[in-house]
N, CA and C atoms as a LAMMPS dump frame, in Angstrom:
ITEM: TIMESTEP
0
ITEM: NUMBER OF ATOMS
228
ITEM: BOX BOUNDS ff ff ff
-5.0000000000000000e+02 5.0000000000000000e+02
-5.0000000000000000e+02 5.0000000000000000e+02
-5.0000000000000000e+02 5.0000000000000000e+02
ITEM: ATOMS id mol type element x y z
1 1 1 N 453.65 -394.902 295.93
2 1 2 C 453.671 -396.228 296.481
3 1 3 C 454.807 -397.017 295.837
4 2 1 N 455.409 -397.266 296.391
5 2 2 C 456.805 -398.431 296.112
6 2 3 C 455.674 -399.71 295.766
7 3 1 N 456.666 -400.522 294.664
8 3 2 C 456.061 -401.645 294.018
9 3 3 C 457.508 -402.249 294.06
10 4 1 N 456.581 -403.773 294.525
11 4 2 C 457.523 -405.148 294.631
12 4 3 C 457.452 -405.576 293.758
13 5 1 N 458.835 -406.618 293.325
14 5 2 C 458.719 -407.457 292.334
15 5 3 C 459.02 -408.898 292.503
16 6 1 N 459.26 -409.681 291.539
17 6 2 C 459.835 -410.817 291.988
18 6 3 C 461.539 -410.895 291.054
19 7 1 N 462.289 -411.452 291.028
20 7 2 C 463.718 -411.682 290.355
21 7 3 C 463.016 -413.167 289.571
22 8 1 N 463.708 -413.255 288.442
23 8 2 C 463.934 -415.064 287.896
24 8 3 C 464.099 -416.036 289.227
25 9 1 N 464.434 -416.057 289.632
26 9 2 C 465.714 -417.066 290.407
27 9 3 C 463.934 -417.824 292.168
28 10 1 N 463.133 -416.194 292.135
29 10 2 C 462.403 -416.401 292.85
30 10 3 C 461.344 -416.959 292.674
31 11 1 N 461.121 -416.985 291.15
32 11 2 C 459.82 -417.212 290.705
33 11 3 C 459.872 -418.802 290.621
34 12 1 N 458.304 -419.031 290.818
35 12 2 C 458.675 -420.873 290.364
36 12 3 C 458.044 -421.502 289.102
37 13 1 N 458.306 -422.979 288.783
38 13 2 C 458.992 -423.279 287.363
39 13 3 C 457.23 -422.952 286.594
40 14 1 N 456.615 -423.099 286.844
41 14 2 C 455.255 -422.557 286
42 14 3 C 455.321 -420.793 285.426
43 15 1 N 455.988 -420.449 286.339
44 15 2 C 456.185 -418.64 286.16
45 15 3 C 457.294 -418.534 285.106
46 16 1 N 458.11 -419.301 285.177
47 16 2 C 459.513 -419.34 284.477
48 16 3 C 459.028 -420.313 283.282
49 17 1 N 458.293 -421.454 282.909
50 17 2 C 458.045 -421.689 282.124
51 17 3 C 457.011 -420.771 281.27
52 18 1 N 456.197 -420.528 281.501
53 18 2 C 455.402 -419.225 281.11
54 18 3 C 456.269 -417.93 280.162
55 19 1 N 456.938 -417.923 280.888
56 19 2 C 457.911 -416.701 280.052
57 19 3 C 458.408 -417.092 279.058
58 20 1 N 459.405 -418.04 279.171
59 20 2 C 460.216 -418.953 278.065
60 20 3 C 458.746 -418.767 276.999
61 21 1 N 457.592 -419.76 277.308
62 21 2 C 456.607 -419.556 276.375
63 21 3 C 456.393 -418.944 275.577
64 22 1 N 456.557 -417.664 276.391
65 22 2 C 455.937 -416.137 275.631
66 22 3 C 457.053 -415.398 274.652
67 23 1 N 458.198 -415.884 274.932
68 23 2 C 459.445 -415.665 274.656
69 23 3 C 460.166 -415.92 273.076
70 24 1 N 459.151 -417.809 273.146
71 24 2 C 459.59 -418.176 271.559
72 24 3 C 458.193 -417.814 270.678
73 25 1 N 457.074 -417.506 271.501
74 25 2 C 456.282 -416.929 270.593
75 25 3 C 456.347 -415.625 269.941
76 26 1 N 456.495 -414.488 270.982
77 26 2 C 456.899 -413.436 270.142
78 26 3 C 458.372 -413.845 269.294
79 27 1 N 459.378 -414.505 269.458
80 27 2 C 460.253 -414.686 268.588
81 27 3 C 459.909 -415.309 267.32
82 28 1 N 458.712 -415.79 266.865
83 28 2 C 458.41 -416.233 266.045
84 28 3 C 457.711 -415.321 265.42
85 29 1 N 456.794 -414.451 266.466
86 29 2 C 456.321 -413.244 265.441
87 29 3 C 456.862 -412.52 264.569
88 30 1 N 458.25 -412.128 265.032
89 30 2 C 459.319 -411.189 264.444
90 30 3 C 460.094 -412.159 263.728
91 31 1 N 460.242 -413.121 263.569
92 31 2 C 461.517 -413.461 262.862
93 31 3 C 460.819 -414.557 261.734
94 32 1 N 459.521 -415.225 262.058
95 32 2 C 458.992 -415.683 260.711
96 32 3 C 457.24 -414.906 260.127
97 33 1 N 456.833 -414.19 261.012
98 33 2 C 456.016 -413.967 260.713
99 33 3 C 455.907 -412.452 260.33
100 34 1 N 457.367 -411.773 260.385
101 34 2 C 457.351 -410.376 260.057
102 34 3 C 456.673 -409.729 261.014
103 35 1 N 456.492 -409.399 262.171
104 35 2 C 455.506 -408.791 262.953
105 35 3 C 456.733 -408.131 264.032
106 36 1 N 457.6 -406.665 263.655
107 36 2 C 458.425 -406.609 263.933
108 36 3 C 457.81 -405.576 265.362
109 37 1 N 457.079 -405.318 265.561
110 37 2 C 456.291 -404.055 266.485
111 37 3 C 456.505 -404.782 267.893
112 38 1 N 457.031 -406.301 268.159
113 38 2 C 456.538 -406.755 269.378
114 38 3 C 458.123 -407.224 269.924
115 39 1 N 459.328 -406.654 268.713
116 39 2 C 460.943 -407.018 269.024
117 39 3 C 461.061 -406.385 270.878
118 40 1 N 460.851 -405.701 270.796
119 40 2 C 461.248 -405.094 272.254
120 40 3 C 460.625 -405.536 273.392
121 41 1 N 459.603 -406.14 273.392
122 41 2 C 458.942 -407.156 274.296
123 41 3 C 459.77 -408.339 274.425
124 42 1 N 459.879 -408.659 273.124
125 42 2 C 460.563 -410.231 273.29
126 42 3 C 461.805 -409.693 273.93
127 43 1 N 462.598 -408.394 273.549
128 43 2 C 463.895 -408.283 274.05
129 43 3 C 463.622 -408.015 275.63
130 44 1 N 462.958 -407.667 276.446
131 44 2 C 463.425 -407.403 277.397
132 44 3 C 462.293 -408.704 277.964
133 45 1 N 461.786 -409.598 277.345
134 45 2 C 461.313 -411.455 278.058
135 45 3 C 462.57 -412.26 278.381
136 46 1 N 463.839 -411.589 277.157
137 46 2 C 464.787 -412.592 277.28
138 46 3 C 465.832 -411.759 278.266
139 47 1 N 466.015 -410.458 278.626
140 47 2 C 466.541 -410.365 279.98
141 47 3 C 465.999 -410.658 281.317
142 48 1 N 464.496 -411.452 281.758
143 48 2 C 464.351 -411.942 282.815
144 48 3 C 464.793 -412.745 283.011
145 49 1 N 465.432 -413.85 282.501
146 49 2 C 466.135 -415.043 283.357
147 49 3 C 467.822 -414.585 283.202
148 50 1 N 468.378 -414.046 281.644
149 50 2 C 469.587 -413.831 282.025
150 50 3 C 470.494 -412.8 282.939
151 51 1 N 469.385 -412.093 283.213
152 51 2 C 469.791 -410.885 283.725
153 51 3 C 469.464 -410.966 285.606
154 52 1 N 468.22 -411.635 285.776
155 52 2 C 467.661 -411.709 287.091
156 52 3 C 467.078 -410.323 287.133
157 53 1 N 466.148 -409.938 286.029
158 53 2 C 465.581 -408.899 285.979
159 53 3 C 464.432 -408.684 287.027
160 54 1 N 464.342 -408.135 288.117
161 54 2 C 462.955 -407.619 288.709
162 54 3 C 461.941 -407.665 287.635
163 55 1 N 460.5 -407.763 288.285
164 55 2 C 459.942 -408.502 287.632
165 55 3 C 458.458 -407.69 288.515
166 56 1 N 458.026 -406.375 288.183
167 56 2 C 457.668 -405.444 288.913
168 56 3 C 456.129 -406.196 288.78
169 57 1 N 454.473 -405.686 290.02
170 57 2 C 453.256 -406.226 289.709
171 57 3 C 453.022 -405.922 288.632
172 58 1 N 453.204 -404.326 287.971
173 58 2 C 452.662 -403.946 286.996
174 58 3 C 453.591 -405.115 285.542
175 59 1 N 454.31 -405.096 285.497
176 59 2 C 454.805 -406.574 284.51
177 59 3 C 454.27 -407.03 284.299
178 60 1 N 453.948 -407.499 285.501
179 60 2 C 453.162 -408.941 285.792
180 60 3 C 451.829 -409.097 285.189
181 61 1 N 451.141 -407.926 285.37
182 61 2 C 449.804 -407.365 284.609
183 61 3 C 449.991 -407.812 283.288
184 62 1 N 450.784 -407.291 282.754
185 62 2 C 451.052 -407.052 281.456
186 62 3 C 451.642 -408.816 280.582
187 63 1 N 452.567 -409.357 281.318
188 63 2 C 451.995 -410.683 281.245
189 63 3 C 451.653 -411.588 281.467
190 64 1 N 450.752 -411.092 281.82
191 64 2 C 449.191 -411.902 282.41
192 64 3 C 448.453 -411.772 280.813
193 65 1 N 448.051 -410.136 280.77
194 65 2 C 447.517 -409.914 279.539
195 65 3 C 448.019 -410.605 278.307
196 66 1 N 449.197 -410.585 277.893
197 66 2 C 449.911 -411.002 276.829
198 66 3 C 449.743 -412.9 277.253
199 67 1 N 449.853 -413.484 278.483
200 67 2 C 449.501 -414.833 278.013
201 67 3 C 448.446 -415.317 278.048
202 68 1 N 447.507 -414.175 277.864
203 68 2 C 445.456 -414.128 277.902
204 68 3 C 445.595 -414.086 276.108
205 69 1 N 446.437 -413.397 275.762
206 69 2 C 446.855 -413.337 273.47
207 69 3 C 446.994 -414.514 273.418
208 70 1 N 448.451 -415.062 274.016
209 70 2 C 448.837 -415.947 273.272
210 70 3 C 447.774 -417.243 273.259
211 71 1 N 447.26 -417.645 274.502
212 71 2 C 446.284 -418.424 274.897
213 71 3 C 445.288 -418.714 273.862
214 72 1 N 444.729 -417.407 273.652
215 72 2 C 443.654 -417.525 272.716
216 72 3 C 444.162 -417.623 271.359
217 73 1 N 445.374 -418.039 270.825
218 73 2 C 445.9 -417.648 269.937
219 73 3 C 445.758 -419.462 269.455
220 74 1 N 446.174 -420.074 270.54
221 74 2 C 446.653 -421.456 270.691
222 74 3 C 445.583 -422.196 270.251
223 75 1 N 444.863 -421.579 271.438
224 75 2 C 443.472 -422.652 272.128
225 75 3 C 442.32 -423.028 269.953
226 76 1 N 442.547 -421.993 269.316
227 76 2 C 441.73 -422.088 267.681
228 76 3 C 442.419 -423.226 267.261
C-alpha cells in the first residue's frame, strides 16, 4: 500500500507549530540535559520545514506519540 504524506509548506500553523515544539524540546534534551539517544529525532524534526520534508501517516503516528511524552512531561 502506497502511503501519503503531507510536505511543511501543506501543513497548517498548529501542525507546524507543534513540531517547532517538539523540536526545542528534544534540543534541550541533548544539549542541556545530556540525553543524547533522541539527537536523530531532533535531526530529522529540523529537516521538516527546511527541507519540505514529506511527512509520511506513519510519522505522523509517531508524532502524535512523542507529543502524548512531551505533553505529559509539561502538564506535572
Amino acid at each position: 500500500m502506497k502511503e501519503v504524506g503531507i510536505k511543511w509548506g501543506d501543513m497548517n500553523r498548529t501542525q507546524q507549530s507543534s513540531i517547532i515544539i517538539l523540536k526545542r524540546w528534544l534540543h534541550q534534551m541533548w544539549s542541556k540535559d545530556d540525553v543524547t539517544g533522541y539527537y536523530s529525532l531532533y535531526k530529522w524534526l529540523s529537516e521538516i520545514p527546511d527541507k519540505n520534508t514529506l511527512v509520511s501517516a506513519s510519522d505522523l503516528t509517531v508524532l502524535k506519540e512523542l507529543w502524548d511524552v512531551y505533553s505529559s512531561t509539561v502538564d506535572k
